[in-house]
C-alpha positions as CSV (number, residue, x, y, z in Angstrom):
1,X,4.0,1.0,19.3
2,X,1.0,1.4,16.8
3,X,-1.8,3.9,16.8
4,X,-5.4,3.7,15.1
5,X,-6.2,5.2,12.1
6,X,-8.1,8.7,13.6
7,X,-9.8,10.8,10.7
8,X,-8.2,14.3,11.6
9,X,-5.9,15.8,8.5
10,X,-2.7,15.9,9.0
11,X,-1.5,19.8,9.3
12,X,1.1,19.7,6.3
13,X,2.9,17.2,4.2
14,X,6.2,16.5,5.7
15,X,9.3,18.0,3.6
16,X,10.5,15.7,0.6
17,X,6.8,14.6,0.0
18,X,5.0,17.7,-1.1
19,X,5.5,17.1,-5.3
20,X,3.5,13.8,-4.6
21,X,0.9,15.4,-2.8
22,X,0.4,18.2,-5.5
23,X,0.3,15.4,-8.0
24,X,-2.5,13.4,-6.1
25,X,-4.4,16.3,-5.6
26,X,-4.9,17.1,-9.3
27,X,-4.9,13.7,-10.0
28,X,-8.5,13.1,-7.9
29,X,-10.0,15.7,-9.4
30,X,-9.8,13.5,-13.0
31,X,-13.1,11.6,-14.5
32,X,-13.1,8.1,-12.7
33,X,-10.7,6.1,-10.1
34,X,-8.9,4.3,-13.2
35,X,-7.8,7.9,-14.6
36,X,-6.7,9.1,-10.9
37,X,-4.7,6.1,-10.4
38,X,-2.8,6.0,-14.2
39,X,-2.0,9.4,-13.2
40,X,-1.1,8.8,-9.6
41,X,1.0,5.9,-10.6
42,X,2.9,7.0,-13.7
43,X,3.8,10.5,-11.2
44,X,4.7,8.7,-8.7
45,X,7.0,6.5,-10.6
46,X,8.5,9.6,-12.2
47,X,8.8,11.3,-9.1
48,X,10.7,8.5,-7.2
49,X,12.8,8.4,-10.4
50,X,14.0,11.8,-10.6
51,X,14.6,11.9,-6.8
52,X,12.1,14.5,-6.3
53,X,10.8,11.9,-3.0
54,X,12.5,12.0,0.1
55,X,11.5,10.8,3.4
56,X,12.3,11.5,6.6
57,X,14.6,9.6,9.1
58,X,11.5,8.7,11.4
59,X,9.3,7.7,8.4
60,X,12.2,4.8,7.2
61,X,12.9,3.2,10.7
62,X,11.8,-0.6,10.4
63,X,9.7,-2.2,13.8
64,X,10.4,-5.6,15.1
65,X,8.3,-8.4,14.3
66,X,6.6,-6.9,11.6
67,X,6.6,-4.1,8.5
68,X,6.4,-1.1,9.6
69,X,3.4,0.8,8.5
70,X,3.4,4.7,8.9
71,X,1.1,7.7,8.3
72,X,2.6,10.3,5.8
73,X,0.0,12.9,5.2
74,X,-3.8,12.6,5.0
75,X,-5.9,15.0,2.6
76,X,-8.5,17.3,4.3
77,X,-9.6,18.3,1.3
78,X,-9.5,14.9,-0.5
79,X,-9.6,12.4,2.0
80,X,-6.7,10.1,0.7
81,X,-4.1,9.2,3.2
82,X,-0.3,8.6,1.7
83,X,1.3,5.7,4.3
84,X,5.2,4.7,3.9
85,X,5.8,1.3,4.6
86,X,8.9,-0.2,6.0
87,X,10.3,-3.9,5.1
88,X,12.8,-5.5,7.3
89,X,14.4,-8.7,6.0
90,X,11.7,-11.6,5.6
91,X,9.1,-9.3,6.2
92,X,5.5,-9.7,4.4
93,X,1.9,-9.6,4.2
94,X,-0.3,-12.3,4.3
95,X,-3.1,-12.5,1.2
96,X,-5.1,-9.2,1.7
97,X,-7.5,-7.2,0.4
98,X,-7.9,-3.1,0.2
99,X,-11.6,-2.8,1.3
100,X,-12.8,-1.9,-1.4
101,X,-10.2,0.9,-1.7
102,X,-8.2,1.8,-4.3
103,X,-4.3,2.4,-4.1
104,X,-1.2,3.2,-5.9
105,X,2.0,1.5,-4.0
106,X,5.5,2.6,-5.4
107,X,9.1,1.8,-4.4
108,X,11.1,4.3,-2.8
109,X,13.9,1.9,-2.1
110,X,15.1,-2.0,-2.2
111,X,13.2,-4.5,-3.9
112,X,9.9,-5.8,-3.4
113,X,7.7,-9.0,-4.8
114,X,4.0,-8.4,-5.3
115,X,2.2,-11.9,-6.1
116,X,-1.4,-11.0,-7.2
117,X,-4.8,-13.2,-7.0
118,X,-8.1,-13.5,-8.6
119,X,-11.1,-14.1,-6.1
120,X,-12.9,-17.3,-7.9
121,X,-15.4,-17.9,-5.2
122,X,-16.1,-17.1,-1.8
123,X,-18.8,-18.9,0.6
124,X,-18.9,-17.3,4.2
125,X,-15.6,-17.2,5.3
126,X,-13.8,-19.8,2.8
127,X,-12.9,-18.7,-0.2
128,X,-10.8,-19.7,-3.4
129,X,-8.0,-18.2,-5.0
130,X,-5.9,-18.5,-8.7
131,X,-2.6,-16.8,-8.5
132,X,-2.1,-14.7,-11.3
133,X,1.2,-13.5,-11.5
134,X,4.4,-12.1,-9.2
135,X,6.3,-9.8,-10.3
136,X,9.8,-8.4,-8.4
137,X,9.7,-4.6,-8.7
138,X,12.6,-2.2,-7.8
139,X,13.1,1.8,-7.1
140,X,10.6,3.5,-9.2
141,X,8.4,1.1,-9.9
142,X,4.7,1.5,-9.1
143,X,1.7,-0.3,-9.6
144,X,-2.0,0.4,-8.9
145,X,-4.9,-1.7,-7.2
146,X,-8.4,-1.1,-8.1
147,X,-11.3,-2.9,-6.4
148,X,-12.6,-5.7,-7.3
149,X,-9.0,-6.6,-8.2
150,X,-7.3,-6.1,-5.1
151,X,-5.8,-9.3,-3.5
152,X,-2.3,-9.8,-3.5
153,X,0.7,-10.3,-1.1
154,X,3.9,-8.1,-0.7
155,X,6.8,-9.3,0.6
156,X,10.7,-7.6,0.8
157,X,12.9,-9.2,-1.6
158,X,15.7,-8.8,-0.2
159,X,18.1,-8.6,2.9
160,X,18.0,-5.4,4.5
161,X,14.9,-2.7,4.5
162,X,12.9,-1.9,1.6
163,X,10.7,1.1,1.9
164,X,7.5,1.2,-0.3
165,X,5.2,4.2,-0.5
166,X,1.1,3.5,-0.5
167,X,-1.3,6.3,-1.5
168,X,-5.0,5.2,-0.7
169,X,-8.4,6.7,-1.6
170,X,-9.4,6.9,1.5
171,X,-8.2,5.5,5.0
172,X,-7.5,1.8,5.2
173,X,-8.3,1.0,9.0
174,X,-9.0,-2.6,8.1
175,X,-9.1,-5.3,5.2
176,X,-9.8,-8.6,5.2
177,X,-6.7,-11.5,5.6
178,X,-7.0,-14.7,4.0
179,X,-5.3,-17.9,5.1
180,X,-4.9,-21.0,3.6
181,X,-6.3,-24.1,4.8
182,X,-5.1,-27.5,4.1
183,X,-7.6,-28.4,1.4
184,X,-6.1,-25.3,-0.7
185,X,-8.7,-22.7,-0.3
186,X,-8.3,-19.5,2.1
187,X,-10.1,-18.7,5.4
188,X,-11.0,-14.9,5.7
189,X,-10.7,-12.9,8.6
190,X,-10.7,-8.8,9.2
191,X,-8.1,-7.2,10.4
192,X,-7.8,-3.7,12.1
193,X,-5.1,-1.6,10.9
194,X,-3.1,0.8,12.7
195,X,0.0,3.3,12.2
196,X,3.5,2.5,13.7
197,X,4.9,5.6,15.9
């Protein structure tokens, strides 16, 4: 079952998390998005690293038919959200956007392919792509996404769960899919988001 995105904080971080959520909170206070999300990422990675991250049983179930996509903690103070995402086998995203938000998205555990594109054009709802690069990143890695260089694809690398860990600016509730036709450019579509219970 999935639940919208509400805009109520959640009460505390859940235990295993809170070194992440001291981290991002000094981290927004820094000059500039790309200064928050160096320091955001290269935390994060060190945190996931050391073992200081743990989540929950609840927060690494997987959900049928698709990845599983679940609200950690979201900032009252700040207004970033931290979401965990679960990968079952053959799970992925299509080509999607952030909304113009940024985001730092670390591995907590498996493996997981991130193939990243550069927007060339875009005429109503067609647009055109170049893939840049993909890169296969295990526990610890973490990379960062800030608009306009957002559009990429995740997808679990391998066969059983893969758990990934997103920390967003703000609260994604939707972003934009795009689909490719047979002519080799993309049709664009929104999408709402919601959180797995």
């Amino acid at each position: 079952m999935t639940t919208s995105a509400d805009t109520a904080p959640t009460a505390a971080p859940p235990r295993g998390i809170e070194p992440l959520i001291e981290l991002v909170d000094r981290a927004v206070g820094l000059d500039g998005v790309a200064a928050t999300t160096r320091a955001v990422q290269e935390g994060m990675s060190r945190l996931i690293h050391d073992g200081e991250l743990a989540l929950s049983g609840e927060l690494r179930r997987t959900a049928p038919g698709h990845y599983a996509r679940r609200l950690v903690y979201r900032s009252g103070d700040h207004g970033y959200v931290v979401v965990a995402m679960v990968w079952g086998p053959g799970q992925k995203t299509p080509l999607h956007d952030h909304a113009g938000t940024w985001c730092v998205e670390g591995v907590i555990e498996g493996r997981i392919e991130v193939t990243q594109y550069d927007l060339l054009e875009r005429h109503g709802d067609r647009c055109r792509f170049r893939r840049i690069d993909s890169v296969c990143t295990g526990v610890g890695a973490a990379g960062a996404l800030i608009p306009p260089f957002e559009y990429h694809t995740i997808a679990n690398a391998r066969d059983e769960a893969s758990i990934t860990l997103h920390v967003y600016g703000g609260d994604l509730t939707r972003c934009s899919v795009f689909e490719p036709e047979p002519d080799g450019r993309y049709r664009v579509s929104e999408k709402s988001l919601a959180y797995d219970n």
